[in-house]
KEZA-973863 format. One record per residue (C-alpha): chain; residue number from 0; x, y, z. Coordinates in Angstrom, 1 decimal. Example, Ala and Ser with C-alpha at 12.3 -4.5 7.8 and 13.67 -1.06 7.14 Angstrom:
+---+-----+--------+--------+--------+
| c |   k |   east |  north |     up |
+---+-----+--------+--------+--------+
| A |   0 |   12.3 |   -4.5 |    7.8 |
| A |   1 |   13.7 |   -1.1 |    7.1 |
+---+-----+--------+--------+--------+
//
This chain:
+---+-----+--------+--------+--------+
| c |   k |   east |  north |     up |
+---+-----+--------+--------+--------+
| A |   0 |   -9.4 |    9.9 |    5.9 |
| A |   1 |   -7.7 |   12.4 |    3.8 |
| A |   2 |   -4.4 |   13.2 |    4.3 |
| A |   3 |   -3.3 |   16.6 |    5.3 |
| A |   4 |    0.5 |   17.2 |    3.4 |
| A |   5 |    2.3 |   19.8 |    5.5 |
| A |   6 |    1.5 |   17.6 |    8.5 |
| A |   7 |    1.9 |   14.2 |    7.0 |
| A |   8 |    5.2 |   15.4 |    6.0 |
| A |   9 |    6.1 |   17.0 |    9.6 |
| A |  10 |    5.2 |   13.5 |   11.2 |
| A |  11 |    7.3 |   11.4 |    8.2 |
| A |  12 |   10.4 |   13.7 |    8.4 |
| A |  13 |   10.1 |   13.4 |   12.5 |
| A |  14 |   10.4 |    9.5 |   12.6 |
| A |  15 |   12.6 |    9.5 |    9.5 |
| A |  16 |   15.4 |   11.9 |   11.4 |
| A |  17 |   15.3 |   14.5 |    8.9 |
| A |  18 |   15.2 |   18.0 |    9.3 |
| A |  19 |   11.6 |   20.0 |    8.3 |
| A |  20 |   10.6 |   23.3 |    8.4 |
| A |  21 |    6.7 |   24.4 |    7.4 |
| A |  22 |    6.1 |   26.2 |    4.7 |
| A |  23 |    9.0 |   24.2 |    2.8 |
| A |  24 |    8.2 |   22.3 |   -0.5 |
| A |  25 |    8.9 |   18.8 |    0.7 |
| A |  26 |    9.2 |   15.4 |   -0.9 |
| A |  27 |   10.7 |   12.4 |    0.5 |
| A |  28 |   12.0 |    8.9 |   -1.6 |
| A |  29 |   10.6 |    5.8 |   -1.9 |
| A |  30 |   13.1 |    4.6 |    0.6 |
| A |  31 |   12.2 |    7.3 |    3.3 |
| A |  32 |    8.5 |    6.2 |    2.8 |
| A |  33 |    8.9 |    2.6 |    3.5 |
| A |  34 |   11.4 |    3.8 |    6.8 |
| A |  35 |    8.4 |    6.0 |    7.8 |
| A |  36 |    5.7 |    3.2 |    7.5 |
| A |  37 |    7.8 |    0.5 |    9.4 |
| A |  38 |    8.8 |    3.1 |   12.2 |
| A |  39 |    4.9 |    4.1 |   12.0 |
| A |  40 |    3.7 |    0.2 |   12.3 |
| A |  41 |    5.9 |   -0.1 |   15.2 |
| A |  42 |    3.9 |    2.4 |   16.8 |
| A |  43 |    0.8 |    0.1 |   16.6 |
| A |  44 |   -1.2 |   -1.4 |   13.3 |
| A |  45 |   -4.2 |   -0.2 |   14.6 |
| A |  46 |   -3.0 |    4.0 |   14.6 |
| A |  47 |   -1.2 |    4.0 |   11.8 |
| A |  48 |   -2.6 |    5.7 |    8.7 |
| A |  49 |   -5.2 |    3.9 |    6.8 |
| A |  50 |   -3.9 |    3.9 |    3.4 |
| A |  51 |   -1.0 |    2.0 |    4.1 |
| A |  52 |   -1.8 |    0.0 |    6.8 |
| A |  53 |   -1.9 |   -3.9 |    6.5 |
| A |  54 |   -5.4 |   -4.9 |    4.8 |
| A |  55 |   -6.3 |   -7.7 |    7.0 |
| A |  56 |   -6.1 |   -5.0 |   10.5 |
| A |  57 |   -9.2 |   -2.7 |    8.7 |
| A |  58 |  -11.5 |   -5.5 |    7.1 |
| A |  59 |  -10.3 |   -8.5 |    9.4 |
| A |  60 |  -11.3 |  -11.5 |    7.0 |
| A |  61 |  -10.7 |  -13.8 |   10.1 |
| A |  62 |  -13.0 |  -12.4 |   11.7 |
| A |  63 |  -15.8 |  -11.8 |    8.7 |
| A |  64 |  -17.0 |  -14.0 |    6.0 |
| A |  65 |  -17.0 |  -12.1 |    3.3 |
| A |  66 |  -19.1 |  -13.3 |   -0.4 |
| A |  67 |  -17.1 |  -11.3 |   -2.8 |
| A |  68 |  -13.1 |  -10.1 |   -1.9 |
| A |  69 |  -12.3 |   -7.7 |   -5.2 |
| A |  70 |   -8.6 |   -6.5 |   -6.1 |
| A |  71 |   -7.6 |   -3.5 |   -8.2 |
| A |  72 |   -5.0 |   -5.6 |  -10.2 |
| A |  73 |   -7.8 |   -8.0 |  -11.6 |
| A |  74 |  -11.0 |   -5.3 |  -11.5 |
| A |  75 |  -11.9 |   -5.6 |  -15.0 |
| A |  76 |  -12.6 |   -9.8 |  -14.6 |
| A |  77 |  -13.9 |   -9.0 |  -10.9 |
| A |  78 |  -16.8 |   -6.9 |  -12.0 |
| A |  79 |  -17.6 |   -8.8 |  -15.0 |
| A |  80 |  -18.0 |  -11.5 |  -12.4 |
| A |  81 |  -20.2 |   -9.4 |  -10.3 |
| A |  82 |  -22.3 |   -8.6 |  -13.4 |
| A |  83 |  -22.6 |  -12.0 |  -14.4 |
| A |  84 |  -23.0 |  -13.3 |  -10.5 |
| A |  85 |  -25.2 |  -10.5 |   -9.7 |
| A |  86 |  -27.7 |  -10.4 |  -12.9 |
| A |  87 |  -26.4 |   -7.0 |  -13.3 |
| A |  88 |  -27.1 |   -5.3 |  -16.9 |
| A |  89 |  -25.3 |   -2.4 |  -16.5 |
| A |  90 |  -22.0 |   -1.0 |  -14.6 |
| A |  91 |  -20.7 |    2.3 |  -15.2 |
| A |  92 |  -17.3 |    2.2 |  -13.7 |
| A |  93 |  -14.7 |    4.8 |  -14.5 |
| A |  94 |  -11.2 |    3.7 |  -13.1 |
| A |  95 |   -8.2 |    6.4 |  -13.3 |
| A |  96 |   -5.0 |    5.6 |  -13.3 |
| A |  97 |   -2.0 |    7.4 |  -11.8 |
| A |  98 |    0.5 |    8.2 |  -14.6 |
| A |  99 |    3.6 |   10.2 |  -13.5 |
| A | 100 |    4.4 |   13.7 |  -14.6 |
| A | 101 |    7.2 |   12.1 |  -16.9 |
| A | 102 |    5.0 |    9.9 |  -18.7 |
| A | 103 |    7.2 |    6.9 |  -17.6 |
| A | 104 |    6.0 |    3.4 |  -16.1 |
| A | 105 |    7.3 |    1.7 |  -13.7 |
| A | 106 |    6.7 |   -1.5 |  -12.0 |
| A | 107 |    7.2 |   -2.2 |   -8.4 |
| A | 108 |   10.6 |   -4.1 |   -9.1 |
| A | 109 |   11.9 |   -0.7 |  -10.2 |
| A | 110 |   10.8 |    0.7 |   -7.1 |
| A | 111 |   12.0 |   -2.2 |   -4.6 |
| A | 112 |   15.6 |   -2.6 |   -6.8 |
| A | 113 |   18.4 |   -1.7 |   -4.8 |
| A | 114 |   17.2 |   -1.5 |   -1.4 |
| A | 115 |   18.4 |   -2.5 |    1.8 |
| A | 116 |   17.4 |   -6.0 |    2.9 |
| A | 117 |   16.8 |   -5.3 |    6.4 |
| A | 118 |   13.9 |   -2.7 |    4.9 |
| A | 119 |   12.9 |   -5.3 |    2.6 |
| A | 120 |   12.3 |   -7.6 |    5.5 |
| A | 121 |   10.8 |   -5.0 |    7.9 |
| A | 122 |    8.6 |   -4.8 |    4.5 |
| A | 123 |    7.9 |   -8.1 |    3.9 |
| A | 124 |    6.8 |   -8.1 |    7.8 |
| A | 125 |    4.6 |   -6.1 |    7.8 |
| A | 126 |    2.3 |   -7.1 |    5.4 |
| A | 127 |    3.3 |  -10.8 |    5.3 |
| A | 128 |   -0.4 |  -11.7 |    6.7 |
| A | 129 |   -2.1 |   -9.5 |    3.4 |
| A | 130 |   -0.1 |  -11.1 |    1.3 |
| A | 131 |   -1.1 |  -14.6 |    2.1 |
| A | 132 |   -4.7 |  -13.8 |    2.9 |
| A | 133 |   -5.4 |  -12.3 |   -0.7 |
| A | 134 |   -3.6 |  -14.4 |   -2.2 |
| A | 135 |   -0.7 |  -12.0 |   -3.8 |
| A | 136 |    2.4 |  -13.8 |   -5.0 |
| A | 137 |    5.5 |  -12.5 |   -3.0 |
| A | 138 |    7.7 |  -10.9 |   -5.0 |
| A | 139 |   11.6 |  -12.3 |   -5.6 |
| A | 140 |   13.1 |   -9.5 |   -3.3 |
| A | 141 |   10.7 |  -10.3 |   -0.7 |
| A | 142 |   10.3 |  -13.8 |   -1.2 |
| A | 143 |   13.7 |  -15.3 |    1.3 |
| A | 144 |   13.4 |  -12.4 |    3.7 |
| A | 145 |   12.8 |  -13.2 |    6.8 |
+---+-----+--------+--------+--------+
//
């Protein structure tokens, strides 16, 4: 599903109680994205947008027994174990990263740093079920939230 921007923004801005007009070059924070995907959630898992929608609602591993579960932090071992697994002799992957304008990198603490806890736990919510089922290690700032 692609994403279409004016109306993706129109829809964010809407449930985020701030002002948008069309045509306008828009951009929202960090901050106003995680409001928008918890006001979004609360709507229902199952219509909110699939790019940012809890993992275990679109491939339901309750409900599935999956042979191989791959992540994009650990790609590089996960296909050299498909390739040994699989007798495959060649893979011709290309992976692109997303680099900012600036050049800078940032890690997810830098992004999370300073927020509200009540987000953090509306957060931490939300995807509480993807983190266990895959395994991810909860952040500090999410870790005693309820």
């Amino acid at each position: 599903m692609l994403i279409d921007r004016e109306n993706f923004f129109q829809e964010a801005f809407k449930l985020i109680g701030r002002p948008w007009q069309r045509g306008t070059v828009t951009s929202i924070t960090f901050r106003e994205f995680l409001q928008y995907v918890i006001k979004e959630s609360k709507r229902g898992l199952d219509t909110m947008n699939c790019h940012w929608r809890p993992i275990h609602t679109i491939c339901q591993p309750c409900t599935t027994e999956y042979k191989y579960i791959m992540k994009l932090e650990t790609i590089e071992e996960d296909f050299a174990f498909l390739r040994e697994e699989l007798a495959i002799r060649e893979m011709n992957v290309t992976l692109k990263m997303n680099v900012n304008k600036k050049g800078e990198s940032r890690t997810s603490d830098d992004y999370f740093k300073g927020l509200p806890v009540d987000l953090l736990a509306g957060i931490r919510r939300l995807y509480k079920y993807d983190f266990t089922l895959f395994n991810y290690v909860i952040p500090d700032y999410l870790e005693n939230l309820g």
